[in-house]
C-alpha positions in Angstrom: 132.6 362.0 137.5 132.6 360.3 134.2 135.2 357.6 133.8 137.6 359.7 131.6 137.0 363.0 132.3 139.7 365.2 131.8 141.5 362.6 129.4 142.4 363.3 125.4 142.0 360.9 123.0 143.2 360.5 119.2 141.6 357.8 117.3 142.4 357.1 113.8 140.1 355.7 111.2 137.5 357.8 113.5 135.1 359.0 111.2 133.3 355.3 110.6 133.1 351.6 112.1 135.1 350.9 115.0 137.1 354.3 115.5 134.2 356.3 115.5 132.2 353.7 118.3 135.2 354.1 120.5 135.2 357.8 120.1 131.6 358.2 120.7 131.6 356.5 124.2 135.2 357.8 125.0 133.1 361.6 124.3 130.2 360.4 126.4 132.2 359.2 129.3 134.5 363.2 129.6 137.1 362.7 127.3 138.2 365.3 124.3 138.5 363.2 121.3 140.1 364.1 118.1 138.6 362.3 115.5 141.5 361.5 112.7 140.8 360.5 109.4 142.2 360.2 106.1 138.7 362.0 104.8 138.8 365.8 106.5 135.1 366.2 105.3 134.1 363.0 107.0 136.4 363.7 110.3 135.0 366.8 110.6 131.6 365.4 110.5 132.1 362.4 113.0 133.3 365.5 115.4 130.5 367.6 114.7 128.0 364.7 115.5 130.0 364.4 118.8 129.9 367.9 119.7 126.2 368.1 119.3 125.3 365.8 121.4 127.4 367.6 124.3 131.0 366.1 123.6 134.5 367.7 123.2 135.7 366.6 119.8 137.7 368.0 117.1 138.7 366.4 113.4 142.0 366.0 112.0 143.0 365.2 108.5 145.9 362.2 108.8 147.0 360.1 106.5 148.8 358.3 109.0 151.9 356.5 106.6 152.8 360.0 106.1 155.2 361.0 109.0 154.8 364.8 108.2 150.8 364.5 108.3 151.2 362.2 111.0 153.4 364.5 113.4 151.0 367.8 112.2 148.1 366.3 113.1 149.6 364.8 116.8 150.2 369.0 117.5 146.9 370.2 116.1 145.4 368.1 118.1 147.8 369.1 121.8 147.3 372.6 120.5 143.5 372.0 121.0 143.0 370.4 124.2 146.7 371.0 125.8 147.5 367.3 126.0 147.4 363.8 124.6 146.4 360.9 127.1 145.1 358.1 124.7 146.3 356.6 120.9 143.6 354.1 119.3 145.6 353.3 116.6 142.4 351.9 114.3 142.9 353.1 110.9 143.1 350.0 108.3 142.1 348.4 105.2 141.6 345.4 103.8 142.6 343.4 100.1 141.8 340.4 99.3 143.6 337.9 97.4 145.5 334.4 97.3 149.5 335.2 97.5 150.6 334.1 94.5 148.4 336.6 92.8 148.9 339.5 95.1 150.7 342.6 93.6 153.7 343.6 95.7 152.3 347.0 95.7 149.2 346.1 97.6 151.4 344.1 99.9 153.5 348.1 100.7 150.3 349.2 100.9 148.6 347.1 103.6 151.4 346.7 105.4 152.0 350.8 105.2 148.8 351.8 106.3 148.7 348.8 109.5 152.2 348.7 110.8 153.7 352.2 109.6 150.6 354.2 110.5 151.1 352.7 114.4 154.4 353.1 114.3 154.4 357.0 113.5 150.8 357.6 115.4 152.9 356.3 118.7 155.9 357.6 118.0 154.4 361.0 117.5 152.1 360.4 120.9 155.1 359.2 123.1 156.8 362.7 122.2 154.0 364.4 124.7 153.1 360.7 126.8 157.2 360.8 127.7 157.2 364.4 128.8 157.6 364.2 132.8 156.6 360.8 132.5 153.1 362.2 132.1 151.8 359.0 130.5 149.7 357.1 128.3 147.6 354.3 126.8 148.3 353.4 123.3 145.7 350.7 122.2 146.5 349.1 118.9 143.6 347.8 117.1 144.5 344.0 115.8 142.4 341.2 114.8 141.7 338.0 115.1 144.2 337.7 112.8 146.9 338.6 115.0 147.0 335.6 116.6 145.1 333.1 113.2 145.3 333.0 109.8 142.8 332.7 106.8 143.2 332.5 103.5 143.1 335.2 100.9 144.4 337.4 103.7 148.0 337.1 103.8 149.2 340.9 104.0 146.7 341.2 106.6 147.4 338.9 108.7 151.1 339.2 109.0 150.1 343.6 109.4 148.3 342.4 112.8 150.6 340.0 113.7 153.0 342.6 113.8 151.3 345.0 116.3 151.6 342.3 118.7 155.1 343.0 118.5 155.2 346.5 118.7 153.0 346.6 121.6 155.0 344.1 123.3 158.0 346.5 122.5 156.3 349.7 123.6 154.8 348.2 126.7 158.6 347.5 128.3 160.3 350.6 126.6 157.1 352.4 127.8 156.6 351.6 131.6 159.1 353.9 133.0 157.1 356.7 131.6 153.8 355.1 133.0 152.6 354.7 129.4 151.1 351.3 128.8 150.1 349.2 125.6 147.5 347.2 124.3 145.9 345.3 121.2 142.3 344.8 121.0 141.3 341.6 119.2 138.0 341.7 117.2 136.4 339.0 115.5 134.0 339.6 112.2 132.4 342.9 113.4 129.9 344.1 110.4 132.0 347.2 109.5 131.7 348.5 105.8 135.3 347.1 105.2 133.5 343.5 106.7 130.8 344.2 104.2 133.3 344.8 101.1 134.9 341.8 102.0 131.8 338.9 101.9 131.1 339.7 98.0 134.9 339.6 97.3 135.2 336.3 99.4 132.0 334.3 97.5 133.9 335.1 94.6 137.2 334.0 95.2 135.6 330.7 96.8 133.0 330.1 94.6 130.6 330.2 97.2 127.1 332.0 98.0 127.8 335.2 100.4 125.4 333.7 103.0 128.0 330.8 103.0 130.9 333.5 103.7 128.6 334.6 106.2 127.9 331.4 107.9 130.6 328.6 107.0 133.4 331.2 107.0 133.1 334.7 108.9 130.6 332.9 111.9 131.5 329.1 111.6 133.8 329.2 114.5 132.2 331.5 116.8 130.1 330.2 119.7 126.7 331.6 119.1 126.8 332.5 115.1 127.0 336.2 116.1 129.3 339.1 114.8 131.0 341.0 117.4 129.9 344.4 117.4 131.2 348.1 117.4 130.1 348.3 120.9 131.5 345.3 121.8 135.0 346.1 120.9 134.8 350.4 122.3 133.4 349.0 125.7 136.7 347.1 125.7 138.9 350.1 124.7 137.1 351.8 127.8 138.0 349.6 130.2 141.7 349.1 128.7 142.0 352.9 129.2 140.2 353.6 132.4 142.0 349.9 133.8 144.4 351.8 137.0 147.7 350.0 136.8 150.4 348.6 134.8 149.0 344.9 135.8 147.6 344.6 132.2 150.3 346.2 130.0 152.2 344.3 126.3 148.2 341.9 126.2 146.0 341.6 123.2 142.5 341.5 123.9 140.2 339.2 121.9 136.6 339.7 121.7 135.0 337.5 119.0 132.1 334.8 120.4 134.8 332.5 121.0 135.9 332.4 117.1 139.7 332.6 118.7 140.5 331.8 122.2 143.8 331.9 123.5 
């Protein structure tokens, strides 16, 4: 039997980068994914690609700081496969800017789309997880930058520090349903929102792109290596195929040793 077999999975911000990694091995090892995306056309092509090669996976249109989209979505996707087992709680953006110059509207926005978004995906998902203390895995995708800062990134960085808190939260209010909580960690992976950000960064330091690349995205990794999509949905396997409470409330990181904790 394959690992999850059986299981369903919703993963925001599925159609590209990290959501869509996770949901591709989550597919190949039995589970149903729903593939949930601000884009319908792109969801519904991530899901496609999954079914084709043999998977169970259906798209969903969310734009997850919109409670009504949010909650519609969560049913469409229990109407489908009968139940919900897993929330990766990946969707996210990125802006770039020193504080003083950031508009307050871009601060709602980041801050919307990283903190509201996992509030309303898992408060959706506990409404089926809670139901005869069926239970869950909720697995928040944070950052480095939950636990570090950098500069230019200040909206950012206090989004993922927040999820530590929520899955802190969730993790105690959680366990007497048998749903447990997670944040996963990455360091630079090359993601197109990675890629947007290294011409943004050489201009706001004044510095070549191969120099955001190497004195600023790799400097304090290990082996100058990005971490990859594979990297990071190998660890959301294990988180949600891990058999007990033992790990529950933990963040995760996986960066080539650019933050250890």
């Amino acid at each position: 039997m394959a690992s999850l077999d059986g299981k369903v999975a919703l993963i925001t911000g599925a159609a590209s980068g990290i959501g869509k990694a996770i949901a591709e091995l989550y597919a190949k090892e039995g589970a149903a994914v729903a593939i949930a995306d601000i884009n319908q056309q792109a969801a519904d092509a991530a899901a496609a690609e999954i079914t084709a090669a043999g998977g169970k996976a259906i798209g969903v249109v969310m734009d997850v700081t919109d409670e009504a989209a949010v909650n519609a979505g969560t049913e469409k996707v229990v109407a489908a496969f009968g139940r919900l087992d897993i929330l990766i709680s990946n969707a996210g953006v990125q802006i770039i800017n020193p504080i003083d110059q950031f508009a307050f509207s871009d601060w709602k926005k980041m801050l919307a789309i990283h903190l509201d978004g996992a509030f309303l995906t898992t408060k959706a998902a506990l409404q089926h997880m809670y139901k005869g203390d069926q239970g869950g895995i909720v697995i928040y995708m944070g950052s480095v930058h939950s636990h570090e800062a950098s500069k230019l990134k200040s909206a950012y960085v206090t989004a993922k520090h927040g999820l530590l808190g929520l899955a802190r939260a969730l993790a105690k209010e959680g366990a007497p349903h048998n749903v447990r909580s997670h944040v996963i960690c990455p360091g630079f992976v090359r993601t197109p929102l990675v890629e947007k950000q290294i011409p943004e960064q050489a201009k706001e330091l004044g510095i070549s792109e191969d120099q955001v690349i190497k004195n600023v995205m790799l400097k304090d990794t290990v082996d100058g290596v990005f971490t990859t999509v594979e990297d990071i949905a190998q660890t959301a396997l294990y988180l949600a195929t891990f058999p007990s409470a033992a790990l529950t409330g933990q963040s995760f990181v996986v960066s080539h040793g650019w933050y250890m904790q």
